[in-house]
C-alpha positions in Angstrom: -12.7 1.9 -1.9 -13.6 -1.5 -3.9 -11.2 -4.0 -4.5 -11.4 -7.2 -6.5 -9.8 -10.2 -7.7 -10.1 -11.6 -11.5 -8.2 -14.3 -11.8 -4.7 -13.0 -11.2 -6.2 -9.7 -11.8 -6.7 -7.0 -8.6 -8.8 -4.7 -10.0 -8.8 -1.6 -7.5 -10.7 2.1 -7.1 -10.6 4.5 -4.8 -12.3 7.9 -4.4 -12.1 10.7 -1.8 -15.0 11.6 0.0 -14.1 13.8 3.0 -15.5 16.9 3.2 -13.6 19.8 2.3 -10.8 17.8 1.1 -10.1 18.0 -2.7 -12.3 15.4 -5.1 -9.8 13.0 -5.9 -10.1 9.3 -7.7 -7.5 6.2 -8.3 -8.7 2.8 -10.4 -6.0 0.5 -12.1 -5.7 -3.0 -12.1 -2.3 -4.8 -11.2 -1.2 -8.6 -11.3 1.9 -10.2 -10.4 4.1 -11.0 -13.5 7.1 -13.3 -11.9 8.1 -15.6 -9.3 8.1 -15.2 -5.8 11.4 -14.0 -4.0 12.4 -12.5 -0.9 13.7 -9.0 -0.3 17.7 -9.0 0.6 18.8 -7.3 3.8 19.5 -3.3 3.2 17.5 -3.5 0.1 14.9 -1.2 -1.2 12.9 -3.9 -1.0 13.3 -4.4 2.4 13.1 -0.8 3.3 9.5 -0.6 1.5 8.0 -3.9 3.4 9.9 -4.3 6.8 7.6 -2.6 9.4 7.1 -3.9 12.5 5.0 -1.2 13.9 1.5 0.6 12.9 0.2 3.9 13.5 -3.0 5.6 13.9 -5.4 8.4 15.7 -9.2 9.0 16.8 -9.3 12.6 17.1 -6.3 14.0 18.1 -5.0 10.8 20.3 -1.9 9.1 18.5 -2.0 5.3 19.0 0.7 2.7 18.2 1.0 -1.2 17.9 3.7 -3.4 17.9 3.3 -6.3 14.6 5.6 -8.9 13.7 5.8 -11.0 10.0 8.3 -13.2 8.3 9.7 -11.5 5.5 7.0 -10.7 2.5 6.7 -13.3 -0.6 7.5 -10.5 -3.0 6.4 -10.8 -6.8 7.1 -8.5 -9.8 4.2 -7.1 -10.9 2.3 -5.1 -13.4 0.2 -2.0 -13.3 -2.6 -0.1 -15.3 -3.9 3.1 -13.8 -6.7 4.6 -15.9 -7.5 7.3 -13.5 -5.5 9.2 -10.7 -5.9 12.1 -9.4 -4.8 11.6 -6.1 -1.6 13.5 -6.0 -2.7 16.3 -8.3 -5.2 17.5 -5.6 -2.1 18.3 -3.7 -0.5 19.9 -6.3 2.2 17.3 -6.5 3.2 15.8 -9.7 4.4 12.3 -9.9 7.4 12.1 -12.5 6.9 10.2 -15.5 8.7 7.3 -14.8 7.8 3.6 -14.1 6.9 2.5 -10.6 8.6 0.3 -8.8 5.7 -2.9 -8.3 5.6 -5.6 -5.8 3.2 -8.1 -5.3 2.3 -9.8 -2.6 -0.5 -12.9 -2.3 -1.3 -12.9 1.7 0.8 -12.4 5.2 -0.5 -13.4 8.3 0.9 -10.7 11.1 1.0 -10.6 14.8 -0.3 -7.9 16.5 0.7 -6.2 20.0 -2.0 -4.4 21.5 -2.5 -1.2 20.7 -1.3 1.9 23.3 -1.9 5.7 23.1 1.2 7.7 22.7 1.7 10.4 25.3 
């Protein structure tokens, strides 16, 4: 993955390289287009950026961490994919519709440590 920062520009690519997976590749570029404002309780906004725990696995051990944030500094934003092939490689097709964008600048999180799930 690269990622970086023009200006107000993100310009972000991605490509899949584990073995036996299917080749697949994403590069847009994305920028905020409005001010900053907070997502409303029961929102969809909310729903998409209020998690207060993480997941992940080495092998086939689960592991889990508590975080905690203040609410994200959500911005409208833009996007311009020029390549993506992520979701076709597993045969799903993304409908041709808009996305719904966010942007956010920077949030500092605290994190529990982490524990293995039994």
């Amino acid at each position: 993955m690269e990622c970086k920062r023009v200006e107000d520009t993100i310009y972000y690519s991605s490509q899949r390289t584990h073995k036996g997976a299917p080749h697949a590749d994403f590069v847009a570029r994305y920028r905020p287009t409005g001010d900053i404002a907070y997502a409303q309780r029961a929102s969809i906004e909310s729903w998409l950026t209020d998690r207060y725990c993480l997941y992940t696995n080495v092998g086939s051990r689960l592991y889990r961490a508590d975080i905690h944030h203040l609410n994200w500094p959500l911005q409208p934003a833009e996007m311009e994919a020029t390549r993506n092939t992520m979701a076709r490689s597993h045969n799903i097709q993304l409908p041709d519709t808009a996305p719904l964008l966010y942007y956010s600048q920077r949030l500092d999180v605290l994190v529990w440590p982490i524990q293995s799930i039994a």
